[in-house]
Structures are given as structure tokens and as C-alpha cells.
HTML snippet that shows the backbone in 3Dmol.js (N, CA, C, O; Angstrom):
<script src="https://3Dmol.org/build/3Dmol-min.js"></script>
<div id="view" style="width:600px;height:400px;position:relative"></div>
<script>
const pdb = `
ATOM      1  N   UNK A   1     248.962  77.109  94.859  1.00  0.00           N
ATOM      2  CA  UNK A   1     248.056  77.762  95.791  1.00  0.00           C
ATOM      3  C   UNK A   1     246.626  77.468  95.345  1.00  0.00           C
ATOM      4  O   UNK A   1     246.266  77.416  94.170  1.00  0.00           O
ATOM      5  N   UNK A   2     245.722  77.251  96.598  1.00  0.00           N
ATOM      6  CA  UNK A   2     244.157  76.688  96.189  1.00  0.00           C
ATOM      7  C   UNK A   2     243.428  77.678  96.347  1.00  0.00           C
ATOM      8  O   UNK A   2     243.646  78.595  97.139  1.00  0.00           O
ATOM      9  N   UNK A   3     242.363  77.561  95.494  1.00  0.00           N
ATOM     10  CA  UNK A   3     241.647  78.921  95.885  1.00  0.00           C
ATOM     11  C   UNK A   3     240.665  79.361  97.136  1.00  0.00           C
ATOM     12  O   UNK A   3     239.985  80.387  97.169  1.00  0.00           O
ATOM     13  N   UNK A   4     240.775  78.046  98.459  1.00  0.00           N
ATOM     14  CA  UNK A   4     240.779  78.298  99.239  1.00  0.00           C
ATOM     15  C   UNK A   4     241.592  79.029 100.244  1.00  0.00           C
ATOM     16  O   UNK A   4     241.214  79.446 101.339  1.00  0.00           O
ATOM     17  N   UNK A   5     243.145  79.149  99.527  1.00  0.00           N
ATOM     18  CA  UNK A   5     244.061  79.845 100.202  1.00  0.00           C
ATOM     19  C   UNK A   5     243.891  81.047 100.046  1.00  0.00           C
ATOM     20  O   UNK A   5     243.988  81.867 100.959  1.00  0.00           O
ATOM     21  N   UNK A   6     243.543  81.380  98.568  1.00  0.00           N
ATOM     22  CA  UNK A   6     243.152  82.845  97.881  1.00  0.00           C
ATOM     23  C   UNK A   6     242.714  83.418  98.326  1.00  0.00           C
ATOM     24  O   UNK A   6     243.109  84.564  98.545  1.00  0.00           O
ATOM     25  N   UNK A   7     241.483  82.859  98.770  1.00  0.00           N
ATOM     26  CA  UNK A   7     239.908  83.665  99.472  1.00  0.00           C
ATOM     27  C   UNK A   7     240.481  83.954 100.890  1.00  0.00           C
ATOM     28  O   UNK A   7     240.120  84.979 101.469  1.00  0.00           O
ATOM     29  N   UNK A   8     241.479  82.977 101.551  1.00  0.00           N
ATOM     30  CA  UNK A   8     241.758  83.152 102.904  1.00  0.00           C
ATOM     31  C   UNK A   8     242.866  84.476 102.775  1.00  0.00           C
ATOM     32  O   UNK A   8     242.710  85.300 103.675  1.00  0.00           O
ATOM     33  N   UNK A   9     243.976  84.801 101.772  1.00  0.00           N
ATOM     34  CA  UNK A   9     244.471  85.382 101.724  1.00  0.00           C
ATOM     35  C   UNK A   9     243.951  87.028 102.069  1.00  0.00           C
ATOM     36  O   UNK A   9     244.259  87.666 103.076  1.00  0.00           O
ATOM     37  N   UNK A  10     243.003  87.541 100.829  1.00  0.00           N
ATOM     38  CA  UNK A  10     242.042  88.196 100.402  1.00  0.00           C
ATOM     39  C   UNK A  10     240.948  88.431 101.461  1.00  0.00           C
ATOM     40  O   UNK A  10     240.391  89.525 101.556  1.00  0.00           O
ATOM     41  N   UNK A  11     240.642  87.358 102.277  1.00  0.00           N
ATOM     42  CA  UNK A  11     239.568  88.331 103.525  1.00  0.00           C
ATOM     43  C   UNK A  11     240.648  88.352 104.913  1.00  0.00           C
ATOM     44  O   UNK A  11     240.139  88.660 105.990  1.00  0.00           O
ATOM     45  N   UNK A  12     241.928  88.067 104.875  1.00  0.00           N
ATOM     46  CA  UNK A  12     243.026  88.688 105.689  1.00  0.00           C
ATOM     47  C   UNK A  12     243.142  89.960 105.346  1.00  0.00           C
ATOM     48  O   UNK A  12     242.781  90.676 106.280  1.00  0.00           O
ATOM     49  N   UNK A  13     243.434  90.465 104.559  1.00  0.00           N
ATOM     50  CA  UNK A  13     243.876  91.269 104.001  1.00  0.00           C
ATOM     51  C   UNK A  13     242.724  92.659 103.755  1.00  0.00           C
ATOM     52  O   UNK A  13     242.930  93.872 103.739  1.00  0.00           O
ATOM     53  N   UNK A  14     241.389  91.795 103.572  1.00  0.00           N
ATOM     54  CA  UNK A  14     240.588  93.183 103.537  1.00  0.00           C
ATOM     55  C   UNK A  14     239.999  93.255 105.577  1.00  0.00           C
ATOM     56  O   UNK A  14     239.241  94.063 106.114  1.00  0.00           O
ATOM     57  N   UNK A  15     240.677  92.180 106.130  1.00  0.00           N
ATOM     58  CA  UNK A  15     239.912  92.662 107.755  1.00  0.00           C
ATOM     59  C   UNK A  15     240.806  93.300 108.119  1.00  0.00           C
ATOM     60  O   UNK A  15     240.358  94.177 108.858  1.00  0.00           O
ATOM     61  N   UNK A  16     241.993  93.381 108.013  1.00  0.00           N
ATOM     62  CA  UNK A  16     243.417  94.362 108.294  1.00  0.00           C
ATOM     63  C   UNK A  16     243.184  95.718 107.626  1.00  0.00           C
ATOM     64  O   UNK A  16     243.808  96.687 108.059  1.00  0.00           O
ATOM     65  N   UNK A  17     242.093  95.903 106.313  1.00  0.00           N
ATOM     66  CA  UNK A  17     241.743  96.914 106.212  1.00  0.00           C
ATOM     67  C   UNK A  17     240.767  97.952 106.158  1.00  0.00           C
ATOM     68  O   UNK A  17     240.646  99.061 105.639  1.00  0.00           O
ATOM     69  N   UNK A  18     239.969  97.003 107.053  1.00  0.00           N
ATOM     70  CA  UNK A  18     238.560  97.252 108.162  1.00  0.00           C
ATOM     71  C   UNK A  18     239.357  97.496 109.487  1.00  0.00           C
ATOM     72  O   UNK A  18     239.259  98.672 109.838  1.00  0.00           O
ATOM     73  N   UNK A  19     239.888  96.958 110.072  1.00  0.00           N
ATOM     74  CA  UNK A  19     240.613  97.078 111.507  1.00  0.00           C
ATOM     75  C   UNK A  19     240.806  98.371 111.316  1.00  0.00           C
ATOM     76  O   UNK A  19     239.981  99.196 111.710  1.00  0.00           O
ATOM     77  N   UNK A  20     242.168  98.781 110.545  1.00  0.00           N
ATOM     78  CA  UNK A  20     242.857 100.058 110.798  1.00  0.00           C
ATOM     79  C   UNK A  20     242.633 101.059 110.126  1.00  0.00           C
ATOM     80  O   UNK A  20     243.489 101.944 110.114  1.00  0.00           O
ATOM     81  N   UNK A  21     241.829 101.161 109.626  1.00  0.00           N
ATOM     82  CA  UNK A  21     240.863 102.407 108.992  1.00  0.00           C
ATOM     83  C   UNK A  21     239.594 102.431 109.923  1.00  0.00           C
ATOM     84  O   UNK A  21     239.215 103.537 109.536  1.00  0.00           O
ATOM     85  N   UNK A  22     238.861 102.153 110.638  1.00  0.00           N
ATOM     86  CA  UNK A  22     237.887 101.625 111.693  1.00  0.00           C
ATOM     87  C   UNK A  22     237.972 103.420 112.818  1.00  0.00           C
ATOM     88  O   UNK A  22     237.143 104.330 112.820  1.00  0.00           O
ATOM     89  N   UNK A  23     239.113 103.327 113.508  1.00  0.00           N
ATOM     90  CA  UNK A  23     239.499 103.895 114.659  1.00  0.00           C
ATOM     91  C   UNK A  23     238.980 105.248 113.550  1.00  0.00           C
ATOM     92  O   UNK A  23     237.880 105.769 113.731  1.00  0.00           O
ATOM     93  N   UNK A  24     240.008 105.769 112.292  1.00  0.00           N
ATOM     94  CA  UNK A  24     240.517 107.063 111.725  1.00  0.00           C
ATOM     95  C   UNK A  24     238.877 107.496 111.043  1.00  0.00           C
ATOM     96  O   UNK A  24     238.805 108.724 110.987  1.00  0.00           O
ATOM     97  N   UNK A  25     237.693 106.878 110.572  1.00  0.00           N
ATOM     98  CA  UNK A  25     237.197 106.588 109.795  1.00  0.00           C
ATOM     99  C   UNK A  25     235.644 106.963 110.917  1.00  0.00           C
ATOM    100  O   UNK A  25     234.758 107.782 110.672  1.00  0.00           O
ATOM    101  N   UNK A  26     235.744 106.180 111.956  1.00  0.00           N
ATOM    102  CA  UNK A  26     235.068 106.512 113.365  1.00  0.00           C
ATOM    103  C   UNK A  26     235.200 108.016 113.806  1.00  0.00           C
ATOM    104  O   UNK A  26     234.152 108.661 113.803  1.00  0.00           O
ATOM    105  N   UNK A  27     235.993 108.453 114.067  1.00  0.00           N
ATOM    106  CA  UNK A  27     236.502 109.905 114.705  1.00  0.00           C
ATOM    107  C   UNK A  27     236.326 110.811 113.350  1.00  0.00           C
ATOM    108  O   UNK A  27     235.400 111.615 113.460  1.00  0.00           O
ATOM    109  N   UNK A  28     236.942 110.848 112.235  1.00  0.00           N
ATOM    110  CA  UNK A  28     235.947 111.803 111.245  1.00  0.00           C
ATOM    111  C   UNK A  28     234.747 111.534 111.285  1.00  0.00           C
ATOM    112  O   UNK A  28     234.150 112.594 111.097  1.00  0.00           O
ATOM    113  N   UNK A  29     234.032 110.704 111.425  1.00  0.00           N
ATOM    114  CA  UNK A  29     232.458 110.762 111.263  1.00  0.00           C
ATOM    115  C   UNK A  29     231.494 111.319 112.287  1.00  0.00           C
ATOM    116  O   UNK A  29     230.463 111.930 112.005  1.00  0.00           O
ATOM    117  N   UNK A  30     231.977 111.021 113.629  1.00  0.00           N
ATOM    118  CA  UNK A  30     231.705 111.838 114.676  1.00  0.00           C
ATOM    119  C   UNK A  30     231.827 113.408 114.959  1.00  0.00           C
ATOM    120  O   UNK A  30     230.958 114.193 115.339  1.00  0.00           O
ATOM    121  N   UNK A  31     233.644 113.700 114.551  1.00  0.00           N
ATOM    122  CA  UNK A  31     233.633 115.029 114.476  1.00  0.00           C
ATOM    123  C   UNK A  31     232.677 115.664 113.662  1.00  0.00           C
ATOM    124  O   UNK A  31     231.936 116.493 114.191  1.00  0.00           O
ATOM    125  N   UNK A  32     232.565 115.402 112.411  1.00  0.00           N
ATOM    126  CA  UNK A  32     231.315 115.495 111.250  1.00  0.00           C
ATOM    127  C   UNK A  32     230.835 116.038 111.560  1.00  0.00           C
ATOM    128  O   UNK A  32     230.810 117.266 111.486  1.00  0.00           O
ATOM    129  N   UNK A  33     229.915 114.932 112.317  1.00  0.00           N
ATOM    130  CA  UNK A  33     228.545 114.979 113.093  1.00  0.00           C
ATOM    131  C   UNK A  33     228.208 116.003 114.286  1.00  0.00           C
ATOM    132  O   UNK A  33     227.153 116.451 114.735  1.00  0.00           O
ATOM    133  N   UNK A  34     229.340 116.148 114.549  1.00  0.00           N
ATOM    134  CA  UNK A  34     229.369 117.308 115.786  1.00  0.00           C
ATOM    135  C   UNK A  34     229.049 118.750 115.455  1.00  0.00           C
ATOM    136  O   UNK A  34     228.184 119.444 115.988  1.00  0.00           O
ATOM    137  N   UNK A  35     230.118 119.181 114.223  1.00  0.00           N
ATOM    138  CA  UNK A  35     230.224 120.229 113.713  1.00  0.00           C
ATOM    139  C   UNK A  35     228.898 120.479 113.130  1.00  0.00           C
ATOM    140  O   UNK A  35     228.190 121.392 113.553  1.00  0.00           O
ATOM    141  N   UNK A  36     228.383 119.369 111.769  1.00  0.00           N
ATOM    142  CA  UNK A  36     227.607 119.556 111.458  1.00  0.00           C
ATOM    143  C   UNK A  36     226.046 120.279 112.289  1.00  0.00           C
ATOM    144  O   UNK A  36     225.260 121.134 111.883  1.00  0.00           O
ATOM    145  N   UNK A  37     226.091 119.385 113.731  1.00  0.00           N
ATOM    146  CA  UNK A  37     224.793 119.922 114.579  1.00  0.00           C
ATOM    147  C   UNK A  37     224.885 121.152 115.111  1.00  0.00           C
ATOM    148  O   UNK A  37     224.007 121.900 115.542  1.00  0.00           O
ATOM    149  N   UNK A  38     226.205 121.292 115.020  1.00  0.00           N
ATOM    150  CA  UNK A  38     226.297 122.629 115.710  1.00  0.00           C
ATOM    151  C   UNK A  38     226.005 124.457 114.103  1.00  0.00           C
ATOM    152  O   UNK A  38     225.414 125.533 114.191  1.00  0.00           O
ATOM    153  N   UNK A  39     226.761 123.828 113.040  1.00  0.00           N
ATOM    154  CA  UNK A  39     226.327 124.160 112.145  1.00  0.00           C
ATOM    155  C   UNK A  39     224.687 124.490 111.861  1.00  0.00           C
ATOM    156  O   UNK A  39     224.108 125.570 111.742  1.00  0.00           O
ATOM    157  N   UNK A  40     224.167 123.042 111.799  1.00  0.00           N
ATOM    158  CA  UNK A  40     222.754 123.418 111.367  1.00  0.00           C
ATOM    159  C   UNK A  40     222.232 124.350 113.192  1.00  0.00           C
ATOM    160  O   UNK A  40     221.059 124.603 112.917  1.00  0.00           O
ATOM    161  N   UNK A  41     222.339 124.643 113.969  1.00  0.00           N
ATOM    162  CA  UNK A  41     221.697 125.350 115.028  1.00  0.00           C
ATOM    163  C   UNK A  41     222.132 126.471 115.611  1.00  0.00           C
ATOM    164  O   UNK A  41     221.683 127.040 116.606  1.00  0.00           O
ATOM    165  N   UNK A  42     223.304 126.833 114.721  1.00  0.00           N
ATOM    166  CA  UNK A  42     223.678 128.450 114.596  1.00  0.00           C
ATOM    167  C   UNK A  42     223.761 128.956 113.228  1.00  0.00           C
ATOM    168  O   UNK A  42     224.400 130.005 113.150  1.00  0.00           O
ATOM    169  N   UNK A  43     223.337 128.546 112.229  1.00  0.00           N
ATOM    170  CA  UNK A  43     222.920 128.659 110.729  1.00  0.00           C
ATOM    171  C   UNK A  43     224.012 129.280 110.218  1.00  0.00           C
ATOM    172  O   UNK A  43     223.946 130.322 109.566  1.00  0.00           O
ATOM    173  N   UNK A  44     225.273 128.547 110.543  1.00  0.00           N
ATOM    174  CA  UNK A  44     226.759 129.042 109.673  1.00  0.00           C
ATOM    175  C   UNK A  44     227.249 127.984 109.023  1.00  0.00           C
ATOM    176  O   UNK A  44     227.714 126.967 109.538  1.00  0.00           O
ATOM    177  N   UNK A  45     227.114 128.289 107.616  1.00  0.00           N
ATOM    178  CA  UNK A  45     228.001 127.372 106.520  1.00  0.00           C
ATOM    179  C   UNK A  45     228.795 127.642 106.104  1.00  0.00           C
ATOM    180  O   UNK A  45     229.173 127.713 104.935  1.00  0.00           O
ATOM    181  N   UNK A  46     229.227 127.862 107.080  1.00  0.00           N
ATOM    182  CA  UNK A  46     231.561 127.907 106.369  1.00  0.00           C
ATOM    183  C   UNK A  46     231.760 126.407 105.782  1.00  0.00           C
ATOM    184  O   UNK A  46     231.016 125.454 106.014  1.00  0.00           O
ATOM    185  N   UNK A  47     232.749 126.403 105.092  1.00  0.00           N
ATOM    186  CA  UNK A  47     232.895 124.551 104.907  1.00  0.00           C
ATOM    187  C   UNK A  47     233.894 124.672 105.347  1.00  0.00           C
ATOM    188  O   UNK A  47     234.076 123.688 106.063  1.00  0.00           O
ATOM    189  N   UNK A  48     235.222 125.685 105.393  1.00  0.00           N
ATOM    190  CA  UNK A  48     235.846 125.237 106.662  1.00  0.00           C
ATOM    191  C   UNK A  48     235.930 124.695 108.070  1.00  0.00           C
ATOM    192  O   UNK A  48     236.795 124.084 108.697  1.00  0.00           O
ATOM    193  N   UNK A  49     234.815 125.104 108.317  1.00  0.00           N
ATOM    194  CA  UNK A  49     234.641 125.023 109.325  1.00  0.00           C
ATOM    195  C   UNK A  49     234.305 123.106 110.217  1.00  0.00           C
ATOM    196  O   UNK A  49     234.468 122.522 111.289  1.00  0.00           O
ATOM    197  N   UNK A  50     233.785 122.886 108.863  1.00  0.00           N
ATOM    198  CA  UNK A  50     234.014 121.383 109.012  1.00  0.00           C
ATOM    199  C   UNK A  50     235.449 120.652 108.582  1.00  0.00           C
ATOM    200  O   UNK A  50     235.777 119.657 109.228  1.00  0.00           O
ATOM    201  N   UNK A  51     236.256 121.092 107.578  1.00  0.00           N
ATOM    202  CA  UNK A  51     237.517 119.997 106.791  1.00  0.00           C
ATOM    203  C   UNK A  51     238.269 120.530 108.144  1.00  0.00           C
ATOM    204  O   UNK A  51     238.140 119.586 108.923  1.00  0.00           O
ATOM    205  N   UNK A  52     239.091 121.715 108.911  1.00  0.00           N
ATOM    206  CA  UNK A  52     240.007 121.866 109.614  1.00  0.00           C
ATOM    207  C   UNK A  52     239.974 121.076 111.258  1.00  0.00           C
ATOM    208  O   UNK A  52     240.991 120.723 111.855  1.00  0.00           O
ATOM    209  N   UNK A  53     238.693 120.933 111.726  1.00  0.00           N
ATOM    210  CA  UNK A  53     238.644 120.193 112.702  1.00  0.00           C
ATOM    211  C   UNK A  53     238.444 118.548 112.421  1.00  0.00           C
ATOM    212  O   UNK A  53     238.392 117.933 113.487  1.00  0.00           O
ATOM    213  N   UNK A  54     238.305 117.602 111.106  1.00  0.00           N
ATOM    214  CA  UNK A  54     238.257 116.472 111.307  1.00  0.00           C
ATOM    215  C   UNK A  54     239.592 116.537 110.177  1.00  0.00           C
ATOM    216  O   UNK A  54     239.578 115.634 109.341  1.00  0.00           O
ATOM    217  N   UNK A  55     240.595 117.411 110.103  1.00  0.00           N
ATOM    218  CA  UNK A  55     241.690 117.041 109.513  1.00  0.00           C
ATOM    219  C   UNK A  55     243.033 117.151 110.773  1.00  0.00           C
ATOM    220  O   UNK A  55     244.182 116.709 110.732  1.00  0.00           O
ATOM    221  N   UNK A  56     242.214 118.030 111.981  1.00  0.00           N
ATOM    222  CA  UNK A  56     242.873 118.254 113.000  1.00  0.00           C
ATOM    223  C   UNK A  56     242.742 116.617 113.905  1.00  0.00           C
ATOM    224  O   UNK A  56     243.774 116.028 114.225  1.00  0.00           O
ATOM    225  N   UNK A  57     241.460 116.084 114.205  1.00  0.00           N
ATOM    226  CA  UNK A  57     240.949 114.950 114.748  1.00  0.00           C
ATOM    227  C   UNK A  57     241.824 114.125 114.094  1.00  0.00           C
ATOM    228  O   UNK A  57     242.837 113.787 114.706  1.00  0.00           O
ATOM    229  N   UNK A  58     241.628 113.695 112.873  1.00  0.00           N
ATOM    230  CA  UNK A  58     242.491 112.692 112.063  1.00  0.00           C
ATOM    231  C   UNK A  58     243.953 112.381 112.545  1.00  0.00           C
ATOM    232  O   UNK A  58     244.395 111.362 113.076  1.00  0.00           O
ATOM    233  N   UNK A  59     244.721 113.833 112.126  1.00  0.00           N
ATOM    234  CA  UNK A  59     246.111 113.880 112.577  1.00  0.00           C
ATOM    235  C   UNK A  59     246.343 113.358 114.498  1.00  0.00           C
ATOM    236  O   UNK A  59     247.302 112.772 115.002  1.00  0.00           O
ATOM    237  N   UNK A  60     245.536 113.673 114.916  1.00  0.00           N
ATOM    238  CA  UNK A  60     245.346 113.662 116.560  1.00  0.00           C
ATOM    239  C   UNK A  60     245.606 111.639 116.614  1.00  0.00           C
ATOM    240  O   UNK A  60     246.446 110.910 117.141  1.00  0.00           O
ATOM    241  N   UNK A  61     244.543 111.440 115.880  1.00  0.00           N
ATOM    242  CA  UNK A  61     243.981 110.164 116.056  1.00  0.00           C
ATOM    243  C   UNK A  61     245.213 108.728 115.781  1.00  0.00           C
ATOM    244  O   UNK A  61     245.506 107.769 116.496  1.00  0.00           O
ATOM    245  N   UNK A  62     245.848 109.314 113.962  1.00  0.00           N
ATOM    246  CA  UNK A  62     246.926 108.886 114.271  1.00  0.00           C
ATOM    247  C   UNK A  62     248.344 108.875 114.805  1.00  0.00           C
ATOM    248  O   UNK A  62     249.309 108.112 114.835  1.00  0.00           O
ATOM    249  N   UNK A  63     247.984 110.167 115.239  1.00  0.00           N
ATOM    250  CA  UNK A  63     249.319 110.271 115.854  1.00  0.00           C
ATOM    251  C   UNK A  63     249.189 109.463 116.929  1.00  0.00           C
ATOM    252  O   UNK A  63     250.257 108.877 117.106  1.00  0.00           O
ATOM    253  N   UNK A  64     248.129 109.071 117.967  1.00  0.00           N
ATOM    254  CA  UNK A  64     248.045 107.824 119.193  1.00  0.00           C
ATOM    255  C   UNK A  64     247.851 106.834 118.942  1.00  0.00           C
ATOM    256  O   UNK A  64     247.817 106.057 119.896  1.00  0.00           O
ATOM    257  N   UNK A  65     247.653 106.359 117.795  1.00  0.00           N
ATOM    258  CA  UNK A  65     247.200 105.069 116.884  1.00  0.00           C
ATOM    259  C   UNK A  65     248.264 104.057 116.131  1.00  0.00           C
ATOM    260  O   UNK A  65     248.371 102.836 116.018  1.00  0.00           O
ATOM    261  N   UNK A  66     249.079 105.352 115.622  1.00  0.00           N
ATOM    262  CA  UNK A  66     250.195 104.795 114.665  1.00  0.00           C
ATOM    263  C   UNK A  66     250.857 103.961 114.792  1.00  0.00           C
ATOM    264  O   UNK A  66     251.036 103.124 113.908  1.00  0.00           O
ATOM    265  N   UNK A  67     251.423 103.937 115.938  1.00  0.00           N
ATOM    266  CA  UNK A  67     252.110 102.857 116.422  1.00  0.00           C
ATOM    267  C   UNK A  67     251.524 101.875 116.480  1.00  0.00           C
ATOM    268  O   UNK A  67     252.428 101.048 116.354  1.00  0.00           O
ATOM    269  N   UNK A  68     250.582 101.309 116.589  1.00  0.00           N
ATOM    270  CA  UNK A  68     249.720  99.857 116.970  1.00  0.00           C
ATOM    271  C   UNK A  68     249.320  99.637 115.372  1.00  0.00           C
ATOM    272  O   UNK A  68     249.061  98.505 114.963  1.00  0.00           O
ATOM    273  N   UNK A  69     249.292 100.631 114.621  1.00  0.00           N
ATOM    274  CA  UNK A  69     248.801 100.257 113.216  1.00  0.00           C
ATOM    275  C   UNK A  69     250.210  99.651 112.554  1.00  0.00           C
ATOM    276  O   UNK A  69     250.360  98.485 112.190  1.00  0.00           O
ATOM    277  N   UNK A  70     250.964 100.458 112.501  1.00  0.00           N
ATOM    278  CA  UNK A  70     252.055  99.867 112.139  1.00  0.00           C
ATOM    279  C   UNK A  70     252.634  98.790 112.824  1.00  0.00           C
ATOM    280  O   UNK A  70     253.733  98.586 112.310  1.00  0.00           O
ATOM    281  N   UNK A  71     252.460  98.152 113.565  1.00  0.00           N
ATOM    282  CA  UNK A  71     252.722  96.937 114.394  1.00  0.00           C
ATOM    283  C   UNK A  71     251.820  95.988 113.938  1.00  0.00           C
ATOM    284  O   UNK A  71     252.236  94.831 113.883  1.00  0.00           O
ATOM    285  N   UNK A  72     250.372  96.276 113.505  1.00  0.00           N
ATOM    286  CA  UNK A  72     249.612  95.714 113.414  1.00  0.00           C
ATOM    287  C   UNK A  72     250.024  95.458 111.192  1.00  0.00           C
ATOM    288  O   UNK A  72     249.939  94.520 110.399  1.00  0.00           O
ATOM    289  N   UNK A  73     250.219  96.146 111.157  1.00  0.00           N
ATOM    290  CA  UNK A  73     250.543  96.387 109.138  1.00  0.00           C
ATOM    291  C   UNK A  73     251.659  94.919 109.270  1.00  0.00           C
ATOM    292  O   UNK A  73     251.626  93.798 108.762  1.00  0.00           O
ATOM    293  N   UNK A  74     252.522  95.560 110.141  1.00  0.00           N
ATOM    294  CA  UNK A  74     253.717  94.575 110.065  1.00  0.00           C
ATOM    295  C   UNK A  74     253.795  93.399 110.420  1.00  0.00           C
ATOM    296  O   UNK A  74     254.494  92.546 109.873  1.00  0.00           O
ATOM    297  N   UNK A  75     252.986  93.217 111.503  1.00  0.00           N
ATOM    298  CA  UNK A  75     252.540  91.490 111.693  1.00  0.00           C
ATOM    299  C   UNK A  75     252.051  90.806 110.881  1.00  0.00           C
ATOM    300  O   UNK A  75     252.481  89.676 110.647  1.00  0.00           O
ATOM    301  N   UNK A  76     250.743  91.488 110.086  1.00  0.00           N
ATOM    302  CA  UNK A  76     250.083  90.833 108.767  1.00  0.00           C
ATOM    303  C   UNK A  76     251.345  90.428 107.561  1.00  0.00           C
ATOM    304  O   UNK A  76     251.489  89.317 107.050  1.00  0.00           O
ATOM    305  N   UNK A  77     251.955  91.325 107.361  1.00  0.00           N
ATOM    306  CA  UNK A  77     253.323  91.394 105.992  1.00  0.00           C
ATOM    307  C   UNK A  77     253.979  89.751 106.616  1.00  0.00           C
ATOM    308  O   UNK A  77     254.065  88.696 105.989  1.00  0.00           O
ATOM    309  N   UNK A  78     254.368  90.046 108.060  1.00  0.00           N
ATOM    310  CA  UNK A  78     255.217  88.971 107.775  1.00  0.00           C
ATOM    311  C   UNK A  78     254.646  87.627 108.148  1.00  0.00           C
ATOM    312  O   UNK A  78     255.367  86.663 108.407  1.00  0.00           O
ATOM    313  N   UNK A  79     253.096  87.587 108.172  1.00  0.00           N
ATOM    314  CA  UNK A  79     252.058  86.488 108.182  1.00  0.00           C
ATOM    315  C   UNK A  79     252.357  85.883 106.598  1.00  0.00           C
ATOM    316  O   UNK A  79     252.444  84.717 106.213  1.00  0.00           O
ATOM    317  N   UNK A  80     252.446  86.866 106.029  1.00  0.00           N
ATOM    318  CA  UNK A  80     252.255  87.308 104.185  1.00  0.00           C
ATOM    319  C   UNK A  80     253.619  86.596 103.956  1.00  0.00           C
ATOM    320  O   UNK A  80     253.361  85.468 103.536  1.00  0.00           O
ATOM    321  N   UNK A  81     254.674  86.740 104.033  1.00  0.00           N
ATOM    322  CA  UNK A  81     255.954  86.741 104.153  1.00  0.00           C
ATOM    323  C   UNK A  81     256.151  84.940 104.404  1.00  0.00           C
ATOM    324  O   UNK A  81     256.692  84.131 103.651  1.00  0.00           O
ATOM    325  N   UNK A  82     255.473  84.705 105.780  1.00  0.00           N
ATOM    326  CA  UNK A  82     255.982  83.010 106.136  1.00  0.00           C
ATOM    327  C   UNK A  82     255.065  82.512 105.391  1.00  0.00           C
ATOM    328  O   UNK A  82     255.137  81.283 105.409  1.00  0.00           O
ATOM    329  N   UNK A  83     254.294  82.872 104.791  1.00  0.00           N
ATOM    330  CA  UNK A  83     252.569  81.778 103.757  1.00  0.00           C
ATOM    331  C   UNK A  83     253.709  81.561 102.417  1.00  0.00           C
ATOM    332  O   UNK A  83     253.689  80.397 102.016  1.00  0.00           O
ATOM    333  N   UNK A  84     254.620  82.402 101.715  1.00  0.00           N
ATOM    334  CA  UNK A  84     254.884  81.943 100.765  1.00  0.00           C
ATOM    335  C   UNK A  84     255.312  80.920 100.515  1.00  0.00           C
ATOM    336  O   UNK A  84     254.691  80.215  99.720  1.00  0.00           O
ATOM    337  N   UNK A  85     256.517  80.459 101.090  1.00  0.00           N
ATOM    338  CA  UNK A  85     256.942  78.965 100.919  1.00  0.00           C
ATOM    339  C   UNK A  85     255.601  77.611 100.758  1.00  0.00           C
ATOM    340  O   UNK A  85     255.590  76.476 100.281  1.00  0.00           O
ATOM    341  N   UNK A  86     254.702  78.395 101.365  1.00  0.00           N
ATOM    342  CA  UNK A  86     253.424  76.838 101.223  1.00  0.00           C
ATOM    343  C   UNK A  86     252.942  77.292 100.012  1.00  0.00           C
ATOM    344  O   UNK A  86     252.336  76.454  99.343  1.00  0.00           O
ATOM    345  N   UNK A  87     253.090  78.749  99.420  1.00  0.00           N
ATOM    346  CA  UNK A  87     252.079  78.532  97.860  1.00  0.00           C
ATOM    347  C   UNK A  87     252.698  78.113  97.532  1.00  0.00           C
ATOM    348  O   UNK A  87     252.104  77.114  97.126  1.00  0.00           O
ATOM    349  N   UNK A  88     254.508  77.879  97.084  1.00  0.00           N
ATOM    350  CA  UNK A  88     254.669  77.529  95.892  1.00  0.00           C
ATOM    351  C   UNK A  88     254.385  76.019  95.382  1.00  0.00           C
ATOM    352  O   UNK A  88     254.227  75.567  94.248  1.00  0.00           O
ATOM    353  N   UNK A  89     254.379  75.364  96.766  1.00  0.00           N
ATOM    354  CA  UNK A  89     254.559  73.807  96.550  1.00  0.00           C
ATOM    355  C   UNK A  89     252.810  73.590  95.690  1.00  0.00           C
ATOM    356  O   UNK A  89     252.445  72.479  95.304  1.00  0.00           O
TER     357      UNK A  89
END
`;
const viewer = $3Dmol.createViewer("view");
viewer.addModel(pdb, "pdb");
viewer.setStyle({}, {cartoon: {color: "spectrum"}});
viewer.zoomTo();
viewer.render();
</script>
């Protein structure tokens, strides 16, 4: 294996883990952001009040997501899977 394969391996592998962290990663930061404004303009600092709604969002998010992530996990593996036979030579 060349270390052009390496590098190709390695930025597969980290855009598959930009892709599907992207969607989950997006929607906590927003909810955040929501809570947070609403926080700072009724002057209540619970910190619950922020972890239960972007742990609620999260779960939401993958639960409509999951499926395409895992479709998407599993296409890469067996991208991963047919490349071996060319490293070894």
C-alpha cells in the first residue's frame, strides 16, 4: 500500500465522519442556541434546562437519520472491505 492510498484511505474515512455527525452536531447547536436566547431574555439558569431538550433533539434526530447513517457506515466498510485485496499486492 502507497502512501497515496493511505492519505486516500484516511480523508475517506474522516469525510464519513464529517457527513454523519454534521446532521446530529447541527441540531444540538441550534437547539443550544435557542434555549440559550431564550434563557438569557427571561434571566433563568437552570442547566437543565438546556442538556434535556438537545438530548431530546438528538434522540429525535437520530431516530430519522439512523437509517441512512447506517447505510451510509455500511457502504464505506464494504468500500474498506473490497480496497483490501489491492493493498496487499
Amino acid at each position: 500500500m502507497s502512501i497515496g492510498q493511505a492519505v486516500s484511505i484516511m480523508r475517506g474515512g474522516i469525510f464519513e465522519i464529517l457527513i454523519l455527525s454534521a446532521p446530529v452536531l447541527l441540531v444540538a447547536m441550534v437547539v443550544g442556541l435557542i434555549i440559550s436566547i431564550l434563557q438569557a431574555t427571561t434571566s433563568i439558569q437552570e442547566q437543565t434546562l438546556t442538556f434535556v431538550p438537545k438530548i431530546a433533539a438528538i434522540m429525535l434526530v437520530l431516530a430519522l437519520l439512523g437509517g441512512w447513517m447506517f447505510s451510509s457506515l455500511a457502504d464505506y466498510t464494504r468500500q474498506l472491505f473490497g480496497m483490501i485485496p489491492d493493498m496487499v499486492k
